[in-house]
C-alpha positions as CSV (number, residue, x, y, z in Angstrom):
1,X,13.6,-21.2,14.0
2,X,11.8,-21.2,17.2
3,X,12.6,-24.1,20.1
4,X,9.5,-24.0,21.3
5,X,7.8,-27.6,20.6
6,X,4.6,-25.7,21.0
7,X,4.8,-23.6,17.6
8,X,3.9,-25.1,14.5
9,X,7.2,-25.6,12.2
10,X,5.8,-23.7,9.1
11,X,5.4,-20.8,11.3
12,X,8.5,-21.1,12.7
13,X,10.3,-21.0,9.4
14,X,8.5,-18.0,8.5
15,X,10.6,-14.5,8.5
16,X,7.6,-12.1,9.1
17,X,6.5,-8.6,7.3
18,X,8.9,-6.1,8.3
19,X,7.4,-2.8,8.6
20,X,8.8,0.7,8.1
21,X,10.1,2.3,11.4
22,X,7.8,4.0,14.2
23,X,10.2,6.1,16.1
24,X,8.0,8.8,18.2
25,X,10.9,11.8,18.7
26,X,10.3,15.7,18.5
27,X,11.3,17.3,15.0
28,X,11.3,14.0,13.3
29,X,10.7,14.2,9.9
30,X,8.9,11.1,8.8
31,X,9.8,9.6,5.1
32,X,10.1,6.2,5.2
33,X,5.9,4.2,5.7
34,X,4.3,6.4,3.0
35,X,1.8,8.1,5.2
36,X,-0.1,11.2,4.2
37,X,1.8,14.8,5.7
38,X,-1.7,16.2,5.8
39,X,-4.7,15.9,8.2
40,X,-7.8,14.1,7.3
41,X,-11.5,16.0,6.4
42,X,-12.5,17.8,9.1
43,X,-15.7,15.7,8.9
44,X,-13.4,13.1,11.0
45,X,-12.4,15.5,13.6
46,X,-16.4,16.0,14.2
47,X,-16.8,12.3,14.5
48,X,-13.9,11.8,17.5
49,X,-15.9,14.8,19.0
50,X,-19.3,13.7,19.1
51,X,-18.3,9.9,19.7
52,X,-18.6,9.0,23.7
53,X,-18.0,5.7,25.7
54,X,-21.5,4.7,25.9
55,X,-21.3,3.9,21.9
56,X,-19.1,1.1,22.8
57,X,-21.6,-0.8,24.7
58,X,-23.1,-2.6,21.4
59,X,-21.3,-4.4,18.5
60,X,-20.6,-2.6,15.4
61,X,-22.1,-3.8,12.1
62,X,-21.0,-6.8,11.0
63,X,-21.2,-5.9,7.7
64,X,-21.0,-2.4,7.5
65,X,-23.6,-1.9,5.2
66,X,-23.6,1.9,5.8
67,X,-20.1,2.3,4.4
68,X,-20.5,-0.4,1.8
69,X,-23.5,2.0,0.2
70,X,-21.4,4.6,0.3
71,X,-18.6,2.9,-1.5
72,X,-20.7,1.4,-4.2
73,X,-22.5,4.7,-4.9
74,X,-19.0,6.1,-5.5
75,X,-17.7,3.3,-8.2
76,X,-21.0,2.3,-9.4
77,X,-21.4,-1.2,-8.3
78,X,-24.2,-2.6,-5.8
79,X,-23.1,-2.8,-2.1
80,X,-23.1,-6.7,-2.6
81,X,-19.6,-5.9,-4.7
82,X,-18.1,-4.4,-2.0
83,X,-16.2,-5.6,1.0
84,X,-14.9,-3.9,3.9
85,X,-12.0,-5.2,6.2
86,X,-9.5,-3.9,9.0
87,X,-7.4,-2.6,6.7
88,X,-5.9,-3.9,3.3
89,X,-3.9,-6.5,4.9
90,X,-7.1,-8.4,6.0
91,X,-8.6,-8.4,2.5
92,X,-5.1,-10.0,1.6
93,X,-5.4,-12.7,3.9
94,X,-8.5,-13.9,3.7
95,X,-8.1,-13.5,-0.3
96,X,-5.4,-16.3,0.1
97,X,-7.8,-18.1,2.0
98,X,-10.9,-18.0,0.0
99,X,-9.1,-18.5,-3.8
100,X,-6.6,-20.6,-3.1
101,X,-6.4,-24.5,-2.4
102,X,-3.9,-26.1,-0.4
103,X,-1.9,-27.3,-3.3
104,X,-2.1,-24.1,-5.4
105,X,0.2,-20.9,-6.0
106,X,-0.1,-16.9,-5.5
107,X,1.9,-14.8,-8.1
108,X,3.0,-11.4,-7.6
109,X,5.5,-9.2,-8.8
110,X,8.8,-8.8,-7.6
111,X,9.7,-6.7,-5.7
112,X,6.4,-5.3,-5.1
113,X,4.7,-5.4,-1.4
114,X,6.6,-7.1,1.2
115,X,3.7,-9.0,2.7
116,X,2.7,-11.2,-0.6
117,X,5.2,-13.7,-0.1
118,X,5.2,-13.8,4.0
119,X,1.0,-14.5,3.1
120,X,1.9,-17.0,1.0
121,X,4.2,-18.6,3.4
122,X,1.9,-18.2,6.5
123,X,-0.7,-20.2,3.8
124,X,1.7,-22.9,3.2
125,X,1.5,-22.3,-0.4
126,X,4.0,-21.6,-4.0
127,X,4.5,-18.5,-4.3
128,X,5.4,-17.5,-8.2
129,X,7.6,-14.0,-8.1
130,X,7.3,-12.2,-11.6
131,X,10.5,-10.4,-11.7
132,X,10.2,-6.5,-12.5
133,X,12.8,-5.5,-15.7
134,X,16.0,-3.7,-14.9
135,X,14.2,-0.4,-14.7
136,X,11.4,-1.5,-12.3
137,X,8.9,-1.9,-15.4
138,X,5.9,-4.7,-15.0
139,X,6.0,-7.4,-17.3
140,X,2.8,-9.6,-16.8
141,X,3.6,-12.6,-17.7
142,X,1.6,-14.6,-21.0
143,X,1.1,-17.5,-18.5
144,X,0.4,-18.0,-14.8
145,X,0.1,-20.9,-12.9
146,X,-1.2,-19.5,-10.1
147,X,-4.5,-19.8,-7.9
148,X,-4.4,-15.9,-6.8
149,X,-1.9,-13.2,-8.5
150,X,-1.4,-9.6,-6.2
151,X,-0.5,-7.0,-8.1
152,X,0.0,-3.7,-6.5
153,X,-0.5,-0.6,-9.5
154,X,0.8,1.5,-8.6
155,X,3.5,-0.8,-7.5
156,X,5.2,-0.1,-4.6
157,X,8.2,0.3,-3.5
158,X,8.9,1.2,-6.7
159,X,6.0,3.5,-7.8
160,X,5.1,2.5,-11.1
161,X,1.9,1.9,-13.0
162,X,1.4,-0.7,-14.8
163,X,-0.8,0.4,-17.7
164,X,-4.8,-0.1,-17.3
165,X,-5.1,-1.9,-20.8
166,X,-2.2,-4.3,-19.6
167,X,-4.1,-5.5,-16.5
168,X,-7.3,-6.2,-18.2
169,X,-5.3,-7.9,-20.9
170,X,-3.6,-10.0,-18.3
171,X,-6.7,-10.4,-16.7
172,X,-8.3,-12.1,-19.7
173,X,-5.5,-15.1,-20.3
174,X,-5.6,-15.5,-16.5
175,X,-7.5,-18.5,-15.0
176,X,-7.2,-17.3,-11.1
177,X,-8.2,-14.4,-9.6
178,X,-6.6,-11.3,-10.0
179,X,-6.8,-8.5,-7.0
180,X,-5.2,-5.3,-8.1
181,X,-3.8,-3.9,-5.0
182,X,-4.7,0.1,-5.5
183,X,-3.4,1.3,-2.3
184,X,-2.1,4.4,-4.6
185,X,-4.7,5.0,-6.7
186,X,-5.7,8.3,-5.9
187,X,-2.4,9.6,-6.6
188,X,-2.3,7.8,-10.3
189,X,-3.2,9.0,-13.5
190,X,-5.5,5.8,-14.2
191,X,-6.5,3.3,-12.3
192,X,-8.5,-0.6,-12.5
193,X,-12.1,0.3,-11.2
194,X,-13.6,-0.7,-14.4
195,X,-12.4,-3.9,-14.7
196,X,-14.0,-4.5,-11.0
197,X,-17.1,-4.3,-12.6
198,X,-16.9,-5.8,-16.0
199,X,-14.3,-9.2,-15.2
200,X,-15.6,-12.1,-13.9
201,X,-12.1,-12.9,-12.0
202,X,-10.7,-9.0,-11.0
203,X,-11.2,-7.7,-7.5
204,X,-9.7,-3.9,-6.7
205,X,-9.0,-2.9,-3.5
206,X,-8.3,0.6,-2.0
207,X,-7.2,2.1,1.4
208,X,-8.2,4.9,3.3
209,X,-4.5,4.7,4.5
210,X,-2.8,6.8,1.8
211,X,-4.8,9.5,0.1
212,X,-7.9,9.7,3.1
213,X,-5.0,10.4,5.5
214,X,-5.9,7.9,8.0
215,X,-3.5,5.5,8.2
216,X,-4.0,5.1,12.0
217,X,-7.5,3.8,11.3
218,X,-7.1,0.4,9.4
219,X,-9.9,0.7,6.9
220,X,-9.8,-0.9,3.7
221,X,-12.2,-2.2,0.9
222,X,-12.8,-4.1,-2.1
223,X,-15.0,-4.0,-5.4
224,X,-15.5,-6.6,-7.5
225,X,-18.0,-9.8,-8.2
226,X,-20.7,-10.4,-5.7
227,X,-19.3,-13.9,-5.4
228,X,-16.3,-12.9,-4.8
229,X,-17.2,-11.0,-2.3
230,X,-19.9,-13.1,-0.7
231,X,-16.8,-15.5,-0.5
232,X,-14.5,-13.2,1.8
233,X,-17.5,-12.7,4.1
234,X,-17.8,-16.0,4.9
235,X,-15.0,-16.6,5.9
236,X,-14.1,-12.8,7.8
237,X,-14.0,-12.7,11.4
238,X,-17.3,-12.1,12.8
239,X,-17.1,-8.3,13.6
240,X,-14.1,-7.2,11.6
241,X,-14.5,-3.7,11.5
242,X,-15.1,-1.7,14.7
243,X,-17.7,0.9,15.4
244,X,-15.5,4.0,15.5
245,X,-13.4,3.0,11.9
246,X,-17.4,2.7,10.3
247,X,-18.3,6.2,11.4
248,X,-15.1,7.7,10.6
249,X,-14.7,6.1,7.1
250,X,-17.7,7.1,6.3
251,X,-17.1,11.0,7.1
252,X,-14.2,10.5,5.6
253,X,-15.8,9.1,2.2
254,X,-18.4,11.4,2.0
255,X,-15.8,14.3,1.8
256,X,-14.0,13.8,-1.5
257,X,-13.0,17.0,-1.9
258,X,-11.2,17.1,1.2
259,X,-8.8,13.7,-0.1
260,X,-8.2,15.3,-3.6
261,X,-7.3,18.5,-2.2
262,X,-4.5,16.6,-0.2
263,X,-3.7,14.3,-3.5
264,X,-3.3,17.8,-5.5
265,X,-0.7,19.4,-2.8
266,X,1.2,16.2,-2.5
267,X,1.2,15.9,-6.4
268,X,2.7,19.1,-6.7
269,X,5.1,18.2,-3.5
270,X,6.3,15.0,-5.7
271,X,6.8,17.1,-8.8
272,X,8.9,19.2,-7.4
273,X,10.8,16.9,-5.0
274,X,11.4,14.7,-8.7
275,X,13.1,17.7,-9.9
276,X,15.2,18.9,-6.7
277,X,16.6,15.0,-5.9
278,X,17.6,14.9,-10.1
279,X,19.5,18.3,-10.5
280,X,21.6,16.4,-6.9
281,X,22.2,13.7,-9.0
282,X,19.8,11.1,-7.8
283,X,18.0,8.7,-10.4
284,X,14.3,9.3,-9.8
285,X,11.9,6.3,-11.2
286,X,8.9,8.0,-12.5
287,X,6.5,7.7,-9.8
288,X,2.2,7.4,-9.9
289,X,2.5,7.3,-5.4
290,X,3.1,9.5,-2.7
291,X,6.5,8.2,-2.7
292,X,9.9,8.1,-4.7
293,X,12.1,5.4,-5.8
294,X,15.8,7.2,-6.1
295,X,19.3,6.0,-6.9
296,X,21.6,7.7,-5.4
297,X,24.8,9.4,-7.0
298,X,27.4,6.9,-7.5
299,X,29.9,7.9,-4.6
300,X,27.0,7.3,-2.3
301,X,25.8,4.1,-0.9
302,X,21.7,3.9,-0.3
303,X,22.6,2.3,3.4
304,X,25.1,4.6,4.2
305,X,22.3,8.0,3.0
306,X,19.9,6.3,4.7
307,X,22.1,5.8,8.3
308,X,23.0,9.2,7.8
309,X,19.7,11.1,7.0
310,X,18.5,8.9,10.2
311,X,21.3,10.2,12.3
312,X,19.7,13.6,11.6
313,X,16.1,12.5,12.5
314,X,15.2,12.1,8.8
315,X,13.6,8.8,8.2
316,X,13.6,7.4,4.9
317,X,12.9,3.4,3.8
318,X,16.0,1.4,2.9
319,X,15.1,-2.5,1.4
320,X,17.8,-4.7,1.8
321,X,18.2,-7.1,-0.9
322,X,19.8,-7.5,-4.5
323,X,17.0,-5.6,-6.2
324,X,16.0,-3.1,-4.0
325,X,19.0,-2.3,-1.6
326,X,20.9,0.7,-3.7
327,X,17.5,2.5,-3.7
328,X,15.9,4.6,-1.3
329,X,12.2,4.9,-1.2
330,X,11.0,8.5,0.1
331,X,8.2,9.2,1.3
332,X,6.6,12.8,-0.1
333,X,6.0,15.4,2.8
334,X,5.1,18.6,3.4
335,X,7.0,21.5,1.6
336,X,9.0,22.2,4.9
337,X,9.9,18.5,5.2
338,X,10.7,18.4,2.0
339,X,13.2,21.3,2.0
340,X,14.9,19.6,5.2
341,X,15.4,16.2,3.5
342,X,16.9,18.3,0.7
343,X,19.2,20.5,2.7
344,X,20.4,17.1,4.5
345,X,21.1,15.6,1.2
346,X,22.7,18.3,-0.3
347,X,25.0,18.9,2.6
348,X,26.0,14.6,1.8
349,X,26.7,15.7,-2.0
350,X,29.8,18.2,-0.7
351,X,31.1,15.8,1.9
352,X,34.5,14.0,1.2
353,X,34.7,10.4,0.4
354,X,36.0,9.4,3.6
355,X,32.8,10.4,5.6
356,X,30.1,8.3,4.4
């Protein structure tokens, strides 16, 4: 806890979101924050290029009513079910703003993201963990006391996906609002769209982060109930999202078949990464992301894999913790990382016991 009189103690107290690494080094290969190994649509390339200075003169849309018709043309909602924020993270915040009183509760699942419960400190509010079963399978519970619930589906770091009919079912018995954190969506086989549309009490957010391949840009949306919505626009900051990330998301949008293309390699990429880490002896949860969720062999420690993949430039995601720290999440790459992280890991298989 901070010294500093200055500080408010509840911020003090709090033990911020710890993100993956950002080392910059030649011939790194890059495992560990779940970013996309492939370039975004060329139609964003165009965009940088024709973009100059003088743009930056005026402010950007305040409500970037462009990019929300665009969105709401894709999931067939109006553009008044649609909001758009710097990034996921901001939709989260002001979410635990908007839905929840002073005195209430946000549930998510645990572990899941990292952020939920550092959002629910930084509000000052309960937070209600739903523990995940012993093989990393969502149980949504029959009751929930909370004001807002998170769920991320899939869930990360653990990949998973909850079942559609689940969600709506716990959507139904819930009295709070549910936002179903879809940061992995396009890399799932189903997904909560619908229920954006149809519940009274359901918002679904995306990213452009994962599957768009622009996780540099901080663009992120949500769909769901026009007063919902009109409720996280009151209380956004007053120009949110900046000039360039409108005209890039857009681009990016309006090129779907640029995204899925990327999805379908790094689907394949996953497939085959599943199979490779299994036949080394690594426990592989079955996984609706870009990413893995592997137990090592039983001589191995995840730490000791992960300080030694690092020691070789290979960066892969270790989470402390009594759940989560004899797993490695990994990150799916190109082909040629891919084969890299599997020569490395092969090459810890044959070493003796004394050297890990």
């Amino acid at each position: 806890m901070s010294a500093n009189p200055h500080i408010k103690r509840s911020v003090a107290a709090i033990s911020g979101y710890t993100p993956g690494e950002q080392l910059r080094r030649p011939c790194l290969v890059k495992l560990n924050t779940n970013e996309n190994p492939y370039p975004p649509s060329p139609a964003v390339a165009a965009v940088l290029h024709d973009f100059t200075a003088d743009d930056l003169r005026r402010y950007p849309d305040p409500v970037c009513k462009e990019l929300r018709a665009i969105i709401a043309e894709r999931h067939g909602v109006t553009p008044e079910q649609v909001f758009v924020g710097n990034g996921s993270d901001e939709i989260l915040a002001l979410a635990t703003r908007a839905f929840v009183e002073d005195d209430g509760q946000i549930g998510f699942l645990d572990p899941s993201y990292s952020l939920y419960p550092v959002l629910a400190a930084i509000r000052g509010v309960g937070a209600l963990a739903v523990a995940l079963d012993r093989d990393f399978v969502a149980r949504l519970p029959e009751s929930c006391a909370a004001a807002l619930f998170l769920l991320a589906n899939p869930n990360a770091p653990t990949g998973r996906l909850c079942p559609i009919m689940e969600v709506e079912a716990f959507a139904r018995r819930f009295a709070g609002v549910l936002l179903v954190d879809e940061a992995y969506a396009d890399f799932a086989s189903d997904n909560a769209m619908r229920l954006a549309a149809s519940r009274p009490n359901v918002l679904v957010m995306r990213t452009l982060s994962k599957s768009y391949s622009l996780a540099g840009l901080r663009l992120g949306y949500a769909v769901g109930p026009a007063d919902l919505i009109a409720a996280l626009y009151t209380i956004k900051d007053s120009y949110n999202v900046d000039l360039l990330a409108q005209r890039i998301a857009a681009a990016a949008l309006r090129d779907e078949a640029a995204m899925l293309a990327n999805v379908a390699r790094v689907r394949a990429t996953r497939t085959r990464l599943a199979a490779r880490l299994a036949e080394l002896g690594y426990a592989v949860t079955p996984s609706e992301t870009n990413f893995l969720w592997v137990y090592p062999p039983a001589r191995l420690a995840a730490q000791a894999v992960y300080a030694r993949l690092k020691a070789q430039d290979i960066l892969v995601r270790h989470f402390p913790g009594v759940r989560t720290g004899a797993h490695l999440r990994i990150t799916v790459g190109t082909d040629q990382e891919v084969e890299r992280l599997l020569a490395a890991l092969k090459a810890l298989n044959g070493a003796g016991e004394g050297s890990l």
